[in-house]
N, C-alpha and C positions, 0 to 999 in steps of 0.2 A: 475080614476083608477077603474077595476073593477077586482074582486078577484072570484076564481070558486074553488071549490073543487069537486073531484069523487066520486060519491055516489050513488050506487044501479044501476051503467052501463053508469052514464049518467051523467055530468057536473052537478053541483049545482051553480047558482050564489049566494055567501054569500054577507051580509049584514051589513056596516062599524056600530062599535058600539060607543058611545059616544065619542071617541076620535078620532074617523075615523081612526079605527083601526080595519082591518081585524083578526079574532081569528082562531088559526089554534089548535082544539079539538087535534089531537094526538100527536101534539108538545109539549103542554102547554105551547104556544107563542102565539102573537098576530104580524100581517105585518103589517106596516103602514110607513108612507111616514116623514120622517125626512128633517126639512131644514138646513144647516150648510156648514161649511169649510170639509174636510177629504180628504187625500192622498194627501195635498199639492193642491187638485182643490180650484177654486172658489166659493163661497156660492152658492147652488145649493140643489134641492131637490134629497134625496137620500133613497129607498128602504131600510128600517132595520128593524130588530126585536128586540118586545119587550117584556116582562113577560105579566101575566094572570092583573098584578097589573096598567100598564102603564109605568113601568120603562125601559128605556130604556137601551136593553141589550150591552156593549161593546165590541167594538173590541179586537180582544189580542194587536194590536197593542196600542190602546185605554186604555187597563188594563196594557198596559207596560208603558206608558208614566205616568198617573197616578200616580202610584208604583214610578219611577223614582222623582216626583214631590215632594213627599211623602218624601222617603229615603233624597232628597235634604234639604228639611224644617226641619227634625229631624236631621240633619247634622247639618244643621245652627242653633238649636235650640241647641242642647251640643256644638256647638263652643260657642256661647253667652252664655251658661251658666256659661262655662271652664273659660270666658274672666273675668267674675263677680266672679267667686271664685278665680281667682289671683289677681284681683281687694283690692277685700277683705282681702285678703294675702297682700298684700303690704298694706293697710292702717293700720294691725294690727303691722304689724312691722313699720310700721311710728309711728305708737302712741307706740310700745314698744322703739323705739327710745328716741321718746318726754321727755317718762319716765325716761331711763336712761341718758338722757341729765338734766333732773331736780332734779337728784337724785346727781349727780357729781356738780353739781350748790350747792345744799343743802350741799353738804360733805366739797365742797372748801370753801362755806361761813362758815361753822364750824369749819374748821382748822385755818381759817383768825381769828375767833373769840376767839379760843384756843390761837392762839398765841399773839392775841393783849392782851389778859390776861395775861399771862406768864410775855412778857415786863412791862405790871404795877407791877406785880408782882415783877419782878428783880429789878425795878426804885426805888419801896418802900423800898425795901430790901436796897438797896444802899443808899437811901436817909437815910435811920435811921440808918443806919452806919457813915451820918455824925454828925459833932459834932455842938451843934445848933447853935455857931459863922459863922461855914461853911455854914447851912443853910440860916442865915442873911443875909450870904456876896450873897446868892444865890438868894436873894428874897422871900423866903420861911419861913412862919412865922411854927418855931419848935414846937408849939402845936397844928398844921394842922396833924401832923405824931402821934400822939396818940390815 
């Protein structure tokens, strides 16, 4: 490829610089030859421009896809975030579950334990209301209740 700029009436042939890259002074661009896919062609070499740096400048087409790839990933990245804080949510309500399932466990075993009391309680009471014949005939030695 050979690149010319107008200068002083008269074609100038310019001269490619390290990257084989023609510099266009009142652009501040550089032409040089791209090889790639674009517009749906097959990999093919393609005429574009790029900065004073090497970087190669995009298309709008090119900064719209981009942009769009971008917007998609930061989409997907707050849907997985969203997914993990109701994640999160539901294991704290399973564990405050847990909790209140061990807490009605603890309360029922406490009321079993109240009332298996009570009954000794009532037994004893009854039993020392008997009279210690009645005890005997019971099996029950009457100076077990003192």
């Amino acid at each position: 490829m050979e690149v010319y700029h107008w200068e002083d009436g008269t074609y100038q042939r310019l001269t490619a610089n390290e990257r084989g890259h023609y510099q266009i002074n009142r652009m501040n661009v550089e032409l040089g030859v791209w090889r790639g896919t674009y517009l749906g062609q097959p990999e093919q070499a393609w005429l574009r421009w790029w900065d004073l740096r090497g970087n190669l400048l995009l298309t709008g087409k090119e900064r719209a896809l981009i942009a769009e790839a971008q917007t998609e990933q930061e989409r997907q990245r707050a849907e997985l975030q969203q997914q993990r804080a109701e994640l999160q949510q539901q294991r704290a309500e399973q564990e405050q579950q847990r909790a209140e399932q061990e807490q009605q466990r603890a309360e029922l075993q406490q009321q079993r334990a109240e009332q298996e009391q009570q009954k000794r309680q009532q037994l004893a009471a009854q039993l020392k209301s008997l009279t210690p014949e009645q005890l005997q005939n019971l099996g029950i030695a009457p100076e077990l209740l003192e």
